[in-house]
N, C-alpha and C positions, 0 to 999 in steps of 0.2 A: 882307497889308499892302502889297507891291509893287501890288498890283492896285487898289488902294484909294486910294493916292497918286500911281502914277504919270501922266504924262502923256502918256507917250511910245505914241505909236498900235503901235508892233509890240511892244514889250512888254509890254503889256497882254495880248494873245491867246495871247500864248508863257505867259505865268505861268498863264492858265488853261488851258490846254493841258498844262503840268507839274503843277499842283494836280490835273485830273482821272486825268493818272498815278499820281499818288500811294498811290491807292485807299484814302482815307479820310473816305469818302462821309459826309457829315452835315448836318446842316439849315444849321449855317452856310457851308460850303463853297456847297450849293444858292442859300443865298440870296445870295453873294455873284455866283454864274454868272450866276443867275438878272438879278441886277439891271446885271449886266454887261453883260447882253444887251438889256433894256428899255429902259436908262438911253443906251447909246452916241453920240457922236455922230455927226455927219452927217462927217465926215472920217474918221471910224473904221469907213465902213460895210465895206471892202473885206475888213475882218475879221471880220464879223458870223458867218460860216459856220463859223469854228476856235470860234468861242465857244460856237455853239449847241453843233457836234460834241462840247465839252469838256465842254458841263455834261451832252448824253446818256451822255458817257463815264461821267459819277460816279454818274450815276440808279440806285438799286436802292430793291428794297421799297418801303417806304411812302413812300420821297421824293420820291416821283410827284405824292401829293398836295401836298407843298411845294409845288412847282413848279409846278403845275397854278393853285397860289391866288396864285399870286405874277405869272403872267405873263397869267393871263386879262384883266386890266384892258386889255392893250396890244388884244387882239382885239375890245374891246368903246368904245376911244375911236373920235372921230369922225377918219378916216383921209384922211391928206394924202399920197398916192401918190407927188408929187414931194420930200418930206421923207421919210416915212414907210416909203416900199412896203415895202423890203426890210428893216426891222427887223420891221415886221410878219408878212415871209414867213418869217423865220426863227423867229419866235416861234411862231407857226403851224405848223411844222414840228414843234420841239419838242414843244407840246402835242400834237400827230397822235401822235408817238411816245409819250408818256402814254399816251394812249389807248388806243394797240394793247396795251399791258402793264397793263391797268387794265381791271376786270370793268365793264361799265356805270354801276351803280348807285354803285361806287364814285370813278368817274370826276366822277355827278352829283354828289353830296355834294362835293367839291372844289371843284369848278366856283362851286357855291353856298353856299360857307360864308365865313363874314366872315375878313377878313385877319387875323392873330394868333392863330387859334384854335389852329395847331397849338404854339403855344410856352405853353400851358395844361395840355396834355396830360403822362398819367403813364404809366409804362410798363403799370400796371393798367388802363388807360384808354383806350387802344391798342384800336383795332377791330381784329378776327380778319383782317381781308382787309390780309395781309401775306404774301411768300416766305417769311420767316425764324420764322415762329408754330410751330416745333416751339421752338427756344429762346426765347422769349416766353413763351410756355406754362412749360416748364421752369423758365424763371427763375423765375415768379410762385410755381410753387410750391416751389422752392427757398426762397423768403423769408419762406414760409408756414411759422412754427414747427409747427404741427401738421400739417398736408399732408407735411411732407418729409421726414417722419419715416415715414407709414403709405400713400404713393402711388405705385407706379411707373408713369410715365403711356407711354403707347407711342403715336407720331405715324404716321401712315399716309397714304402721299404719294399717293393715289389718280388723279391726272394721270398718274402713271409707269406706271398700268399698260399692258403692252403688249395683254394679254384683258383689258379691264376686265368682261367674263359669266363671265372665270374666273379668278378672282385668286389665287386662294388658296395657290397656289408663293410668288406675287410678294410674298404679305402677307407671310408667314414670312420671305420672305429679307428684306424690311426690317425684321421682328423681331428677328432676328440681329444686326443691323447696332444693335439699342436694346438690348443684354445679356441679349437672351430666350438663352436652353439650345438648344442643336441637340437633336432626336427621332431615332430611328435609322431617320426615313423621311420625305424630306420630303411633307408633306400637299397631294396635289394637288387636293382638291377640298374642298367646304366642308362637308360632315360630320368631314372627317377631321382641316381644320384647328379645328373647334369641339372636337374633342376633345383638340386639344394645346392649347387654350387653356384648357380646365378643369383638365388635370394642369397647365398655370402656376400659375391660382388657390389649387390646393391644395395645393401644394408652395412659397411665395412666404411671407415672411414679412411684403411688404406687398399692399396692395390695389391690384389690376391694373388700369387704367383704358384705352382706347383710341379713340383719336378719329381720324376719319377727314375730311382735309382736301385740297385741290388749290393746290400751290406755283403753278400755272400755270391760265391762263385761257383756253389751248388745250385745249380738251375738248367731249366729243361729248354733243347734246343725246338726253334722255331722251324715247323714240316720244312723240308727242304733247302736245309741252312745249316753252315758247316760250325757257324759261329755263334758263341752261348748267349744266350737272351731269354730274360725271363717273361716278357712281354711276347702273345702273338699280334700277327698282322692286323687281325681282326679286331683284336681291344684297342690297339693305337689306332686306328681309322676312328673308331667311334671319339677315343680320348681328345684326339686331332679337333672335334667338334665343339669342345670345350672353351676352345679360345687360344689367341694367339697368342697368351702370357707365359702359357705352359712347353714345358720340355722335358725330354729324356734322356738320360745316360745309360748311355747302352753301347756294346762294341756290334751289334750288327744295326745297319742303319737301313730304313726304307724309304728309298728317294721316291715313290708314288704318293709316300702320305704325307699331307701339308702339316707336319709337326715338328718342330727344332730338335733337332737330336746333337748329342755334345758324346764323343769318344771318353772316357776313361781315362786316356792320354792326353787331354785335355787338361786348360789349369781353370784353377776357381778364379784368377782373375778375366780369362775369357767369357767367364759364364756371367760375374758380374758386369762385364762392358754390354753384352747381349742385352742384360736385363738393363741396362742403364739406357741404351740405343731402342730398343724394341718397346720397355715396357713405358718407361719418359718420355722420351726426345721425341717420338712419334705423337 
């Protein structure tokens, strides 16, 4: 509200400077940064820099795309350097930092989706290509009377691995970390973790599910492949052999291995009708 009513040129940047401390990042805070920064006037440009800094401070997850649809307009009017320049460099700045924390594809969809779209959206509805989609996930199936009852879903941060050709320590220890049981050995390699994954199955009194996602867009591409993946060809053939409960999110897809693979662009209600169709009704 201060930021909304005031007029006073310093504190204006200071309230968005403590709003972005606050750390309670949300599409309204965004769009208030946001339009702070677009909107400013010419006696207020001297602060345009604490406001961009404020609203990168509050950016997480999917608020990229907020931001991204809110401030594109300023980069695409017809540009008056002696009014403009530096609202524009800072707007541009911003978007750059989108960018770098946004996979491509999801950056273009932003880029070009009409203004409002994201205040239509449900949390079912929510594309995969988000940090926070282990609890996204979990929630949807939480609210799913029959899912929540027979699903244990296990999230696998596949960016974190340190061998991604050998993960198979790294998967266990983030099993641990979802209420899987410690083995009296952890499995270093991937015969030996497929084998404590079947005594899960058959010792669980619900149905094991595990999806294999990357919180991060910092990841190495697969020999021969334009498109980022932090998974190779050869760990998903073997993972494939785990069971038909399991999937990936990943924007490059291998139609030779028999394993579900879900786009980024994808919503988490797809993913739950999959699980509901594949891992149930089957």
């Amino acid at each position: 509200k201060l930021m909304q009513s005031t007029q006073d040129g310093f504190n204006r940047p200071q309230a968005a400077e403590m709003l972005s401390e606050i750390d309670i990042s949300s599409q309204e805070v965004i769009r208030i940064l946001a339009d702070e920064l677009r909107t400013t006037e010419e006696t207020a440009y001297d602060n345009l820099r604490n406001i961009a800094d404020s609203l990168k401070t509050a950016l997480k997850n999917n608020l990229f795309v907020v931001t991204v649809s809110r401030l594109k307009d300023v980069l695409q009017e017809p540009l008056n350097m002696s009014n403009d320049g530096e609202r524009y460099y800072y707007c541009y700045k911003v978007l750059w930092h989108c960018a770098q924390n946004m996979t491509y594809p999801a950056f273009y969809q932003a880029w070009h989706q009409q203004e409002g779209v994201d205040n239509t959206t449900t949390p079912d509805s929510q594309s995969l290509n988000q940090g926070d989609l282990p609890q996204s996930l979990q929630s949807a199936i939480a609210n799913d009377p029959q899912l929540s009852q027979i699903i244990h879903l296990i999230c696998i941060d596949g960016s974190q691995f340190i061998e991604p050709d050998h993960p198979a320590a790294e998967i266990y220890d983030q099993m641990l970390d979802q209420n899987c049981p410690e083995c009296d050995r952890v499995p270093e390699t991937m015969p030996a973790l497929k084998l404590y994954w079947n005594s899960l199955k058959r010792n669980s009194d619900k149905r094991m599910v595990l999806v294999f996602y990357a919180s991060s867009t910092d990841t190495t591409s697969d020999e021969g492949t334009t498109m980022s993946c932090p998974y190779s060809s050869a760990f998903l053939t073997v993972l494939s052999k785990f069971g038909r409960e399991n999937f990936v999110i990943t924007w490059q897809r291998f139609d030779y291995i028999p394993l579900k693979f879900f786009a980024p662009s994808q919503t988490i209600e797809d993913v739950v009708k999959w699980i509901r169709e594949k891992v149930i009704e089957e």
